[in-house]
C-alpha positions in Angstrom: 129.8 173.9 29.0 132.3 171.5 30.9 130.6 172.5 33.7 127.2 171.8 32.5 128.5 168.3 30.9 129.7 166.9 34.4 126.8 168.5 36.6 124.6 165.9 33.3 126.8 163.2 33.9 126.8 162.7 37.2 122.6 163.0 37.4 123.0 160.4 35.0 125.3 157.9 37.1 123.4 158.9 40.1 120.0 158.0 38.3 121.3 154.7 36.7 122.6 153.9 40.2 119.2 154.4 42.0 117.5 152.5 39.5 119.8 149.2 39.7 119.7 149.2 43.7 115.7 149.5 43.0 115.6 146.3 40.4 118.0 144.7 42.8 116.0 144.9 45.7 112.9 144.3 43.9 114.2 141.3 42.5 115.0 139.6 46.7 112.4 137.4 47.3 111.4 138.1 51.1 111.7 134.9 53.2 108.6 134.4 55.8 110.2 133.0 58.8 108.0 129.3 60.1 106.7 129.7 63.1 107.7 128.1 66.1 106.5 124.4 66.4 104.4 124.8 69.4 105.4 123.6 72.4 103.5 120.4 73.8 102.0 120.8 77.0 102.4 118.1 79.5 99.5 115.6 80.3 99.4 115.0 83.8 99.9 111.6 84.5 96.2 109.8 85.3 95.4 109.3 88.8 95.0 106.1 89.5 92.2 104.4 90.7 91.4 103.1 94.3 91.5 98.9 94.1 88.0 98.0 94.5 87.3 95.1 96.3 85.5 92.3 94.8 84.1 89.8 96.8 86.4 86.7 96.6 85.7 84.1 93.8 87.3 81.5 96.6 84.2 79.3 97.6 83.4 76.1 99.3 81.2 73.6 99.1 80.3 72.1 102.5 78.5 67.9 102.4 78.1 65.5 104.6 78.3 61.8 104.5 75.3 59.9 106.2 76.2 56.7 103.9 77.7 55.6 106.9 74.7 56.1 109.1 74.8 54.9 112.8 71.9 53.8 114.7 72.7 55.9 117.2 72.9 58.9 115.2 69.6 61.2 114.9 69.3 62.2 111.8 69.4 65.9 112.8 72.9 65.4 113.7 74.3 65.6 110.2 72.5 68.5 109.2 73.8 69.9 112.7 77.6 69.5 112.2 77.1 70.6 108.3 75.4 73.6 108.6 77.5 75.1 111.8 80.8 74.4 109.8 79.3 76.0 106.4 78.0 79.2 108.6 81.7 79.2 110.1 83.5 79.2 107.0 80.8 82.0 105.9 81.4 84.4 109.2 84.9 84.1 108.9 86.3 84.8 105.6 84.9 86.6 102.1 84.2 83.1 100.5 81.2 82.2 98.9 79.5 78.8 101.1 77.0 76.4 99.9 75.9 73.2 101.5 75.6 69.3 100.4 73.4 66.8 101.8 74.4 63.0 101.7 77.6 63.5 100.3 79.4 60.8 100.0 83.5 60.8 99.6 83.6 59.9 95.4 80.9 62.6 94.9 83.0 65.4 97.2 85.8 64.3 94.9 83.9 64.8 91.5 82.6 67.6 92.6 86.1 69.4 93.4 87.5 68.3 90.1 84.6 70.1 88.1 85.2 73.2 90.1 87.8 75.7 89.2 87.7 78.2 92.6 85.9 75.9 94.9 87.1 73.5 97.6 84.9 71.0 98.6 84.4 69.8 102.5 83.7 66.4 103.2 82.2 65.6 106.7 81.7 62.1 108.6 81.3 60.8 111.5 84.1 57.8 112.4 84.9 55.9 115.3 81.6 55.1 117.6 83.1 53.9 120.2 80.9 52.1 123.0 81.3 54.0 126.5 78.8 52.1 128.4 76.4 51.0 125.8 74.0 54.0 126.7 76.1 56.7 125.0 79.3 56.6 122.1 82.0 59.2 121.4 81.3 60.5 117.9 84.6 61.7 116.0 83.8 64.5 113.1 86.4 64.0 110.1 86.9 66.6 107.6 88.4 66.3 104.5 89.1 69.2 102.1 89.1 68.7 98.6 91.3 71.3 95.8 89.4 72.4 93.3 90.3 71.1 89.8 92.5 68.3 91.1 90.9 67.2 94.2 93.9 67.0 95.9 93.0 66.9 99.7 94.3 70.1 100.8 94.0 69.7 104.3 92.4 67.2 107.0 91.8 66.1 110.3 89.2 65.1 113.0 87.2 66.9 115.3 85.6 66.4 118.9 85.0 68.5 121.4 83.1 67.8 125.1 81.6 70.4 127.5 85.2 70.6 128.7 86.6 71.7 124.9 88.9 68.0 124.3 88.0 65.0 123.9 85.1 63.4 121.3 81.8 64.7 121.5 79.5 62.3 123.8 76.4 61.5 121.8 73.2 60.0 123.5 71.2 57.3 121.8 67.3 58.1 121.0 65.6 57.8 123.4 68.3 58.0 125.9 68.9 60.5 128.7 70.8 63.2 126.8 69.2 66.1 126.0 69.9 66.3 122.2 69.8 70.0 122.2 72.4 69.9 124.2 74.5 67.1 122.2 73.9 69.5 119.0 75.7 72.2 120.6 78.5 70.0 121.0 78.6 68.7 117.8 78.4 72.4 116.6 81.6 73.6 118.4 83.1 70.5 116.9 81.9 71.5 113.4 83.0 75.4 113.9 86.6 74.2 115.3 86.9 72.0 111.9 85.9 75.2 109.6 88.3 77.3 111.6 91.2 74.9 111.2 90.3 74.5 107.7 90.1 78.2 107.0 93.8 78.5 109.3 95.4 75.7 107.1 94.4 77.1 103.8 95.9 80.2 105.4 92.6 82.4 105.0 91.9 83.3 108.0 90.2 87.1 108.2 
């Protein structure tokens, strides 16, 4: 009977013991582990874009003065000297050129204050000096005007003779000279002020 009595007792404990480790278990609330914050992949750095050249936005504004017209002077000359240093200015650097007849030096200077990128050139012929009263020496002055202020930002005098010095020798009408010839002097004069311009403003290509 003793026997019997233990062998019941210790199904009970073991059964009371099982079923408390059950509820305990039961009662654990399972904890889902977060998932890993995922990792950020790199963005390559952009590559960066070739510089595209745009033409310049530097421009000038080549005139001439006949205002101060000389007898001696065809009229041909003025367009001569303007055109050559305009097409210089053109061939040798990325700026855009345009041309102004008859202009005199207080229009070239209201002209450069209403630009903001643009210099203006201001050509005339000075000093006509008598050689022999069948030719004169004609000087070609340049003055260039700053943009916005009209400061001059450069200046000087050209002549040039079959011999590259000296001013340019310039035939009356009707005189000996061949003026085709005495336009192609008064073109190297006009291209040596456009390249000294172009050198002083330091824009040489």
């Amino acid at each position: 009977m003793n026997r019997q009595l233990k062998t019941l007792l210790l199904v009970l404990v073991a059964s009371l013991a099982f079923v408390t480790t059950t509820q305990a278990q039961s009662g654990r609330r399972r904890t889902t582990p977060e998932p890993a914050a995922p990792v950020p992949t790199p963005t390559p750095d952009p590559t960066p874009k070739p510089k595209q050249e745009s033409k310049s936005d530097l421009g000038f504004i080549v005139g001439v003065d006949q205002s101060d017209s000389f007898n001696s002077v065809p009229l041909s000359y003025y367009s001569t000297v303007m055109n050559a240093c305009a097409d210089r200015l053109r061939h040798n650097s990325s700026a855009t050129v345009n041309t102004a007849s008859q202009l005199t030096r207080s229009e070239a200077i209201k002209k450069a204050k209403a630009e903001k990128t643009t210099y203006v050139v201001y050509l005339r012929f000075t000093s006509m000096a008598m050689r022999d009263y069948s030719s004169q020496e004609a000087e070609l002055e340049f003055i260039v005007y700053a943009p916005t202020t009209a400061k001059v930002a450069t200046s000087g005098r050209s002549y040039k003779n079959a011999n590259n010095k000296g001013p340019v020798v310039v035939q009356p009408p009707g005189g000996s000279g061949n003026i085709v010839y005495q336009e192609q002097l008064l073109r190297r004069a006009a291209e040596d002020a456009a390249d000294r311009i172009l050198k002083s403003l330091h824009l040489v290509m």
